[in-house]
Structures are given as C-alpha cells and as structure tokens.
LUMNU-783268 format. One record per residue: residue in one letter; z, x, y of N, C-alpha, C in turn. Coordinates in steps of 0.2 Angstrom, whole numbers, padded with zeros to 4 digits, always signed. Atoms other than C-alpha are relative to their C-alpha. Example, Ala and Ser with C-alpha at 12.3 -4.5 7.8 and 13.67 -1.06 7.14 Angstrom:
<pts>
A+0000+0004-0006+0039+0062-0022+0000+0004+0006;S-0001-0004-0006+0036+0068-0005+0003-0004+0005;
</pts>
This chain:
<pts>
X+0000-0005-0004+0509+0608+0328+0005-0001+0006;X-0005+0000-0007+0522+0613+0341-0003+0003+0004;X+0005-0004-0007+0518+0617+0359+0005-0001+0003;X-0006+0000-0005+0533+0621+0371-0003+0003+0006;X-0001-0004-0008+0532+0624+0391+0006+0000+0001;X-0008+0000-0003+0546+0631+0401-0003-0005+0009;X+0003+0002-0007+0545+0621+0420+0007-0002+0001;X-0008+0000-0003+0560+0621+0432+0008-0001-0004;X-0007+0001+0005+0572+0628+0419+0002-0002-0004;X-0002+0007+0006+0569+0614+0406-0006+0003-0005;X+0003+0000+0004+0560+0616+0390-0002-0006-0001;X+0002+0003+0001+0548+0605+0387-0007-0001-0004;X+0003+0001+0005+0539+0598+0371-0008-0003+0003;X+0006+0003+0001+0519+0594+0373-0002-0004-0004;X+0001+0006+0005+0515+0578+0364-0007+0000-0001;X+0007-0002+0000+0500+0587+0357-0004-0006-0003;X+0002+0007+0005+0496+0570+0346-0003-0005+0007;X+0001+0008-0003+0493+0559+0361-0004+0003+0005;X+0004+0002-0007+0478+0565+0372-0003-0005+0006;X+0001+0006-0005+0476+0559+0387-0008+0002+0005;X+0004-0004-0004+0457+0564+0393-0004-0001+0006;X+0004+0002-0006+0449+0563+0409-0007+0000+0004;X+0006-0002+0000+0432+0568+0408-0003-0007+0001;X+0004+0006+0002+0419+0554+0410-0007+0001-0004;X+0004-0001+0006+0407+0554+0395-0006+0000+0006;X+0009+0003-0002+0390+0558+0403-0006-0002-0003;X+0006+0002+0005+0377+0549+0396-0007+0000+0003;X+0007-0001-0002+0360+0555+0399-0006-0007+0001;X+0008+0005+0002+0350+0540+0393+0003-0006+0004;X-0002+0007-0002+0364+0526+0399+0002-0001+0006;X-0004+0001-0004+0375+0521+0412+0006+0006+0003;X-0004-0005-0003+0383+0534+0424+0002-0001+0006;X+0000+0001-0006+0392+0539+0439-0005+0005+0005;X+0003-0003-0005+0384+0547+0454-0001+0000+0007;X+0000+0001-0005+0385+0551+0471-0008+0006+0008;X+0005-0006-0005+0374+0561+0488-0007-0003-0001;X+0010+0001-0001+0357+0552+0485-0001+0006-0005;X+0002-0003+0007+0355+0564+0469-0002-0001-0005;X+0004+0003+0008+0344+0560+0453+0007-0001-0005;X-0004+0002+0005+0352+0553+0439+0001+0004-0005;X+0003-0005+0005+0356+0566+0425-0003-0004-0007;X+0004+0003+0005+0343+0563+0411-0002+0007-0005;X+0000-0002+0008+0339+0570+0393-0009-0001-0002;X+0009+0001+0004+0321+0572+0384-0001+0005-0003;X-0001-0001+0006+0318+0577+0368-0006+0009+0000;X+0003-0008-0001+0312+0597+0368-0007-0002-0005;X+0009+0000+0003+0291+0599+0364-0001+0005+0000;X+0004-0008+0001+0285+0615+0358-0003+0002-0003;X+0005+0001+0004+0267+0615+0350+0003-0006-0005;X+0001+0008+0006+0270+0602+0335+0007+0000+0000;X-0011+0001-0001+0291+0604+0337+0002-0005+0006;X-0002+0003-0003+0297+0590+0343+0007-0002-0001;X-0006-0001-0001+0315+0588+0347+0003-0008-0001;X+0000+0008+0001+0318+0570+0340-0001-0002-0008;X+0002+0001+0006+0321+0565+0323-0002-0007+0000;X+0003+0008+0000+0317+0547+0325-0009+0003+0002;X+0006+0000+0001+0300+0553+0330-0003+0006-0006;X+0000-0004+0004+0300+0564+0316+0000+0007-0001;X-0003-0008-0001+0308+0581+0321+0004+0001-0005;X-0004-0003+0006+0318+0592+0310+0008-0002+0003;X-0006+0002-0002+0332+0589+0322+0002-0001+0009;X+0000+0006-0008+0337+0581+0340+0002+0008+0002;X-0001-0006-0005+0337+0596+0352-0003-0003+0009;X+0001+0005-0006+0336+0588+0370+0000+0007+0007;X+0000-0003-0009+0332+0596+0390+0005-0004+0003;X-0005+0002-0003+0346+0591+0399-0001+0002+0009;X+0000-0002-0006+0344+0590+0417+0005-0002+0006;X-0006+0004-0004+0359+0585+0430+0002+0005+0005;X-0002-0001-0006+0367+0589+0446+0007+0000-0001;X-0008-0001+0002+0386+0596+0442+0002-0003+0004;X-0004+0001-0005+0392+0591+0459+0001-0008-0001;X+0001+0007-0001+0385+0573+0458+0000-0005-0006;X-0001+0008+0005+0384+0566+0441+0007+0002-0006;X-0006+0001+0002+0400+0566+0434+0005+0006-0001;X-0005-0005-0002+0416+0575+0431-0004+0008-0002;X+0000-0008-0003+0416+0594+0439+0005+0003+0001;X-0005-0003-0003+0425+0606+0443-0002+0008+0002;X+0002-0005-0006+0422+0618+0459+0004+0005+0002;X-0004-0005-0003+0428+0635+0464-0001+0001+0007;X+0001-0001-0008+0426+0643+0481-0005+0002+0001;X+0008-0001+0000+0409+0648+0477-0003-0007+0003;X+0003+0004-0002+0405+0631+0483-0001+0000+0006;X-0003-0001-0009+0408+0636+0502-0002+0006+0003;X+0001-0005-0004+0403+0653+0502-0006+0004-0001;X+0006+0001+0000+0388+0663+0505+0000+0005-0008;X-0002-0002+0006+0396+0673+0489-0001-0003-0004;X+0000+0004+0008+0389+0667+0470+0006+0002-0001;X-0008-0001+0006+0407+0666+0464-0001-0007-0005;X+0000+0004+0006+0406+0657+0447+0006-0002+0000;X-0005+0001+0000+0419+0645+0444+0003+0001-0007;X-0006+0000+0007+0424+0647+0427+0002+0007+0000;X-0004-0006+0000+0429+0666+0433+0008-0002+0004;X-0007+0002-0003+0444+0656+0443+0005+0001-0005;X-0004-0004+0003+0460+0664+0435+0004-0008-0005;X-0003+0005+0003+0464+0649+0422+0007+0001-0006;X-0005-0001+0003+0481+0647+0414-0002-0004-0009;X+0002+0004+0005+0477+0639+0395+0004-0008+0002;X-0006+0006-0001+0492+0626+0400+0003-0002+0006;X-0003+0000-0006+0498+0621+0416+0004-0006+0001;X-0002+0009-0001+0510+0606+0421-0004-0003+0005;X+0004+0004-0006+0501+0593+0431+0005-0009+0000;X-0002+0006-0001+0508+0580+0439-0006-0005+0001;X+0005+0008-0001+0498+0563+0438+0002-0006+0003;X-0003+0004-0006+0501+0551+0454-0005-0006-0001;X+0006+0006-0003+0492+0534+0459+0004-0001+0006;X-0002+0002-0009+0492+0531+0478-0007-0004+0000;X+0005+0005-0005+0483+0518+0488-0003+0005+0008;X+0001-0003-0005+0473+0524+0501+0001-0004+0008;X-0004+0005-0005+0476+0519+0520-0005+0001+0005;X+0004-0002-0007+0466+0515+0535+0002+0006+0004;X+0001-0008-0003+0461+0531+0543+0002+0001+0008;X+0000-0001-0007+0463+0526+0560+0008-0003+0000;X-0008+0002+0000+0482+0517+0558+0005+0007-0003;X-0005-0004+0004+0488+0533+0546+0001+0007+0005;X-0001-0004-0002+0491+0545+0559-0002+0008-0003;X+0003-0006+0005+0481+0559+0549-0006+0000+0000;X+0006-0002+0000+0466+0568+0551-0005+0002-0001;X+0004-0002+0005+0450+0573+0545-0005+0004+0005;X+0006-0006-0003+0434+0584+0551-0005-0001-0002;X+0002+0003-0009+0423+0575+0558+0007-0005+0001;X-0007+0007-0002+0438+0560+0565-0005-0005-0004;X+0004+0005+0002+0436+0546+0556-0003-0002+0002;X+0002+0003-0003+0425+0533+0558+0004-0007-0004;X-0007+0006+0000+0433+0515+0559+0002-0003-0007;X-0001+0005+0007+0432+0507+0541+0001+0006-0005;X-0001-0002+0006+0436+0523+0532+0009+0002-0002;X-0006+0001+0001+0452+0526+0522+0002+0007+0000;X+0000-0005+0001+0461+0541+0518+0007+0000-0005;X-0007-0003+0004+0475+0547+0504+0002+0005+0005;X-0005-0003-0008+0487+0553+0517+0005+0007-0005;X-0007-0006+0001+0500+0569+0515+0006-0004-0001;X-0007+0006+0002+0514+0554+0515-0001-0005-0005;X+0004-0001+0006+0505+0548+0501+0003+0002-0005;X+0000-0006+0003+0504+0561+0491+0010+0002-0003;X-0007+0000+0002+0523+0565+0494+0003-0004-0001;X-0005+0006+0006+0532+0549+0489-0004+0002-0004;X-0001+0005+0006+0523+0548+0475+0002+0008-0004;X-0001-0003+0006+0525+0567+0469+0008+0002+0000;X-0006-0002-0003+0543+0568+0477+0005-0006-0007;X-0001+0006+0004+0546+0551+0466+0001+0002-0008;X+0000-0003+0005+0542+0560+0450+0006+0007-0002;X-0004-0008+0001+0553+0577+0454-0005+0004+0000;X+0006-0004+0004+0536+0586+0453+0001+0009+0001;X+0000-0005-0005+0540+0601+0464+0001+0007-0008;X+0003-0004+0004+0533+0616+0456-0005+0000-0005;X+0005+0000+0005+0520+0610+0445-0007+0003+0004;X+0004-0003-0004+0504+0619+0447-0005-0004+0000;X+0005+0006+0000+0493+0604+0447-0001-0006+0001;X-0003+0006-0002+0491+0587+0454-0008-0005-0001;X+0004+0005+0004+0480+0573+0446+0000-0008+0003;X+0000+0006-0005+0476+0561+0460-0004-0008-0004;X+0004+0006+0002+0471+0543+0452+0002-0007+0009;X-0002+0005-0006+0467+0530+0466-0001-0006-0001;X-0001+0009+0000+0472+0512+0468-0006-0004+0005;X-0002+0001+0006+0466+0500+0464-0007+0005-0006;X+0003-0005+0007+0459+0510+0446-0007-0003-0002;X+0006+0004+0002+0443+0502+0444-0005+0003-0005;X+0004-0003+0008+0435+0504+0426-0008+0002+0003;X+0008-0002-0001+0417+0506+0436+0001+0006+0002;X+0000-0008+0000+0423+0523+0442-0005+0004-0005;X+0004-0002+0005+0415+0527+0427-0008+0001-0001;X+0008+0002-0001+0397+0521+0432-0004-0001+0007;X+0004+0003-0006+0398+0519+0449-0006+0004+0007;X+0004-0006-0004+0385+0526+0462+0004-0003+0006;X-0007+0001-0008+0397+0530+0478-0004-0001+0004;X+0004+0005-0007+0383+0529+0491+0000-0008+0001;X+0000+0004-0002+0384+0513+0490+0005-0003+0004;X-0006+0003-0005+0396+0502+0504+0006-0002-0005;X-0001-0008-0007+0409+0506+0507+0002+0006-0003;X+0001-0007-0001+0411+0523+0509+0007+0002-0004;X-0006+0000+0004+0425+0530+0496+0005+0002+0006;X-0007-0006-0005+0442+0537+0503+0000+0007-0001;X-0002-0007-0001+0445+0554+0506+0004+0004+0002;X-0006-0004-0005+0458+0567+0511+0000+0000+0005;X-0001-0003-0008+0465+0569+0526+0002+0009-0001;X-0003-0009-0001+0466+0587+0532+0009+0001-0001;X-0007-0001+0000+0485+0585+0531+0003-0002-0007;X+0000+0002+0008+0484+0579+0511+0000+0007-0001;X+0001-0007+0003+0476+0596+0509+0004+0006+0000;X-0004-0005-0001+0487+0606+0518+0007-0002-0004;X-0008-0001+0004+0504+0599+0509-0002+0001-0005;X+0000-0003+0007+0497+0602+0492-0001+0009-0001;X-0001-0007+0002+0494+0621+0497+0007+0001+0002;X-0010-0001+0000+0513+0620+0503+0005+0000-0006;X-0002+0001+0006+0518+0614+0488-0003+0005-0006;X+0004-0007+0007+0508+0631+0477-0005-0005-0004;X+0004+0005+0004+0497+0615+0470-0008+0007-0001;X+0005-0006+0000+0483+0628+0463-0009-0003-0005;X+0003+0003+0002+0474+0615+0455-0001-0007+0000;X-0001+0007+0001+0467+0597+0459-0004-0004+0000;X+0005+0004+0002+0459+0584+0452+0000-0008+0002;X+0001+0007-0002+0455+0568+0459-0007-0005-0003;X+0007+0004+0005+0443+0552+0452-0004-0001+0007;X+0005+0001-0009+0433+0553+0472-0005+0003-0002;X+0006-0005+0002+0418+0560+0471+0000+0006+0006;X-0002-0004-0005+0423+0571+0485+0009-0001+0001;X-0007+0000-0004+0439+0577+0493-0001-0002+0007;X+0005+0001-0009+0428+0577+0510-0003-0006+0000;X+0002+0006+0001+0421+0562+0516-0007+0003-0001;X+0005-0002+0004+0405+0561+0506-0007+0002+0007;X+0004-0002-0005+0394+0562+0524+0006+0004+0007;X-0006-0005-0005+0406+0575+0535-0003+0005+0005;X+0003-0005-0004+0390+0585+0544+0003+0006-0004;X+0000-0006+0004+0394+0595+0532+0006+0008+0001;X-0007-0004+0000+0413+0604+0536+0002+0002-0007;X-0001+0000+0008+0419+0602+0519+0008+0002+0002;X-0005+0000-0004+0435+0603+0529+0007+0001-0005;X-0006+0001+0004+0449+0598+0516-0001+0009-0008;X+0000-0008+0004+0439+0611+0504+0003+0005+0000;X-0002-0005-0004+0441+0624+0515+0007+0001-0001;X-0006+0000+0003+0459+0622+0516+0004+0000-0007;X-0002-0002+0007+0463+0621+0498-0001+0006+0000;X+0002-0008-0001+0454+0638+0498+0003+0006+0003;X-0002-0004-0004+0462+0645+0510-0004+0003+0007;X+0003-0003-0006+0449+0647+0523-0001-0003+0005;X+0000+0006-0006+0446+0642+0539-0004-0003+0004;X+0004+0003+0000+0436+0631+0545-0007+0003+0003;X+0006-0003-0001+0417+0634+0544+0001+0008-0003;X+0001-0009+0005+0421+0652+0534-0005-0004-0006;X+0003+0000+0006+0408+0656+0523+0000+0006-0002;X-0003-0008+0002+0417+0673+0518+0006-0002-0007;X-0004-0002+0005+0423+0673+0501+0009+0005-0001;X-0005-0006-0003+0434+0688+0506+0005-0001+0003;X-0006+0001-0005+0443+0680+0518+0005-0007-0003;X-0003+0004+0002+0448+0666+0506+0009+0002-0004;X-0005-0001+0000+0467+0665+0505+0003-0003-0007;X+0000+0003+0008+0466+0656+0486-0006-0002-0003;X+0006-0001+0002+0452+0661+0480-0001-0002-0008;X+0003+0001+0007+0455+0656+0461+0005-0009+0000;X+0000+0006+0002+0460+0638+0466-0005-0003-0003;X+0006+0006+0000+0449+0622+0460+0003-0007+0000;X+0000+0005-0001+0444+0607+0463-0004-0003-0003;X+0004+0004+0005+0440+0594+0450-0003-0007+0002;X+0000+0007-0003+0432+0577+0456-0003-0003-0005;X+0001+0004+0001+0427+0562+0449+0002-0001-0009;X-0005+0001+0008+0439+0561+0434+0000-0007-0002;X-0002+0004+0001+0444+0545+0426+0007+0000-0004;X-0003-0003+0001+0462+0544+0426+0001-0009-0004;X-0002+0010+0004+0466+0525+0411+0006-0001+0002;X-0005+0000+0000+0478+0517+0416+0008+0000-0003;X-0004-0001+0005+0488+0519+0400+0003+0004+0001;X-0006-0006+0001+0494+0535+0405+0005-0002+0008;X-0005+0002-0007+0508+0530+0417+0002+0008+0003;X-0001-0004-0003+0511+0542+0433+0006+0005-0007;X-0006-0003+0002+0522+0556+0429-0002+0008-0003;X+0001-0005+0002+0523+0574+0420-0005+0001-0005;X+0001+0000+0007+0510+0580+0409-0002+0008+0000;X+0004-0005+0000+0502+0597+0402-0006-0003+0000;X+0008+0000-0001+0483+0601+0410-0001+0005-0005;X+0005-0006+0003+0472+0610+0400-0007-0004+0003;X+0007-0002-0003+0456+0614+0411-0006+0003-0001;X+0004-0006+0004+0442+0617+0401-0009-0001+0004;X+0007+0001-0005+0427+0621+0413-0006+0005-0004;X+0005-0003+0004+0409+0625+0405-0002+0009+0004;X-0001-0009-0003+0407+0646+0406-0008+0000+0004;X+0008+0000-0005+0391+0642+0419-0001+0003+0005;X+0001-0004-0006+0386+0655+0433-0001-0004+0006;X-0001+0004-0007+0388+0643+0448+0006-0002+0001;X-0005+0000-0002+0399+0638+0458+0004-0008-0001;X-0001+0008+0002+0402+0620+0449-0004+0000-0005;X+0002+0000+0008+0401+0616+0431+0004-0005-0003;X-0002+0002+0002+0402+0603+0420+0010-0001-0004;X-0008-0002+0004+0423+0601+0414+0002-0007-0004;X-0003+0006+0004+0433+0591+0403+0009+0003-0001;X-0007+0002+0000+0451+0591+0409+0005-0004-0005;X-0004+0003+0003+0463+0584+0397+0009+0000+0002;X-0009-0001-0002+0484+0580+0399+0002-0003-0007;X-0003+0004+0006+0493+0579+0385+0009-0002+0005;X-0007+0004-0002+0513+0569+0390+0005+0008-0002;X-0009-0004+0004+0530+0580+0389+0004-0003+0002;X-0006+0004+0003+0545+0577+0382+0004+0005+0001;X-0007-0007+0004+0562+0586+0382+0002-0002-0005;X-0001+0000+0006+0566+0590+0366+0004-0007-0003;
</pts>
C-alpha cells in the first residue's frame, strides 16, 4: 500500500510497513502507569446468574468489567471539555485521518535557573521543558508547519511505562511559555509521555492547558475557547528506536462521551520519494 502527504511543498511517502506506536498497553491485571492518587485500572470477569465471564473458570467466553480513570491510567487524550463547565466530548475534536508530527527529545531544565514560567511559580526542585527547548529541537528538524508535536523527555526511561508519578520527584512540566510557542507555531496537536502538561499539583490552574486551548486563565467557558478542536495526549511512550524527526500521526481516540478517552496514537516515518 501507498500513502503520500503533501507538507511544505514536498511529497512525501508514509513508510506504512514500519509502525511506530505510542500508546502504553494497559494491563488491567499487571503492571501499569498512574498518576493524582487514582485507583489502579482493574478488570473482573462479568457475573450474570450462572454466566460467568471467564473460561478458565468455565465460561462460554472471557467478557470482562473494565474499570479505569482515562486521565490517570495510561495513555489519553483530552479536549477542552477538560476545563470547561461544557460536556464537550473529545473524540468530536475535528481530526485529520493523517497529520505530520514532528517527534523531539528535550531535557528538561531547572525551573528556577530557565527564565520561564508557570502558574503557580515554580517551586525550587521543579523542572520544566522550556519554549527554547522546544525550539532547537523543532527548528533543528525543519519542522515549521507540522500540525503536531510529539514530546519525548530525557532521559527515556523504560519505566514510563509502569511508573506511578506521585512518587518523588515530581515530573517536569511546561512552562506557560512552551505552551504559548507551540500555539505560534499552529501546533494543533500534542502529545507528550508526562502525565500532565500542568504540574501534576498546580491549585488546580491547568494554566498550560488553558493556553493550548485558547483560553484565558481560569476560563470555564467553552465558547470563549480560541482552539477549541485542539488535544492534548499525555503519557505516551515515545522507544527510542524511533529517532527525533518527521513522521505521519494517526490519532485514534476511543469515540467516548467525555472529555478524555482512552487513545492509541501511532507514527509511521516519511520518506521523499
């Protein structure tokens, strides 16, 4: 199968054969990530008079109760129904089938040395992926115009996968000024492997949110939001096999009535012809 994008004037081939996906496998019964002091998501086998949902106990076939917290246990992906006092569903955000995304690794920087800010101010030992960040690394690539930006942060620790962020210390997060360069940049989709964009304890701002969205700080008016069909995907796993650079997104987020829903982001690589 062929699959061509056009992006800044070049045709370029989608290297459909070589997914690259970024979802973390949730496993109900095993080892997961999780963040905010939230249960762990868990699984148990459906009971209904003599039907039981379990063929090892001798069901006709495995049917399982799924219970989980979209925000907290593993990769999501959130509309601006997150912020406002509006049920906006995120899977009604205007998705393209294909998108370029560009895929960065940045280190984050002490909060208090990077001249960049947050809401609340930091406190002393937190970090932030910075706006100057952000730009080497997407300026580095050529990326200008892609409609999406695919934050992996250093160093890549295979336990992202399993880890619970309450624990010390406290992850890194955007600075208010990351935020606003990627809406400068038309970034209309972004995924990062943090379990927030916000520091996970903020008094409850959501400040970077906000901004992506287009609203202003402490808006909980849907109406008033200025990109009202962007999202934000967190707690991704981006392997380190797939080296920074251009790839096609495909954004496939579960068709759930809230405002956060299970997703499974994928990138496939492009090539010119």
């Amino acid at each position: 199968m062929s699959v061509w994008l056009e992006h800044a004037g070049r045709r370029l081939r989608v290297a459909t054969a070589h997914p690259v996906p970024l979802a973390i496998p949730l496993d109900p019964h095993g080892a997961q990530p999780s963040h905010f002091g939230a249960p762990r998501a868990s699984a148990v086998a459906l009971s209904a008079g003599a039907f039981v949902g379990d063929t090892r106990l001798g069901g006709s076939c495995n049917c399982e109760a799924v219970t989980l917290v979209a925000h907290c246990n593993g990769t999501h992906t959130e509309g601006i129904g997150h912020v406002t006092r509006q049920r906006v569903p995120v899977h009604e955000a205007a998705l393209r089938p294909l998108v370029v995304a560009a895929l960065v690794s940045v280190t984050a920087e002490a909060a208090q040395a990077s001249g960049e800010t947050a809401d609340p101010a930091p406190q002393a030992d937190d970090r932030l992926v910075t706006a100057r960040a952000l730009a080497a690394a997407l300026d580095a690539l050529g990326a200008a115009g892609v409609a999406a930006v695919v934050v992996r942060t250093l160093p890549n620790a295979a336990d992202k996968r399993r880890r619970d962020w309450m624990q010390p210390p406290m992850p890194p997060y955007f600075s208010l000024e990351a935020g606003r360069l990627l809406v400068a940049r038309g970034i209309e989709h972004l995924l990062t492997d943090l379990p927030s964009v916000d520091r996970l304890l903020d008094a409850g701002r959501l400040g970077v949110h906000r901004v992506f969205w287009g609203l202003a700080p402490g808006s909980t008016d849907a109406d008033r939001a200025q990109r009202p069909d962007a999202t934000i995907t967190e707690m991704i796993y981006a392997p380190d096999d797939a080296p920074d650079g251009l790839y096609a997104l495909s954004l496939q987020i579960a068709a759930w009535l809230s405002d956060a829903a299970p997703s499974r982001p994928v990138l496939w690589p492009l090539a010119a012809p």
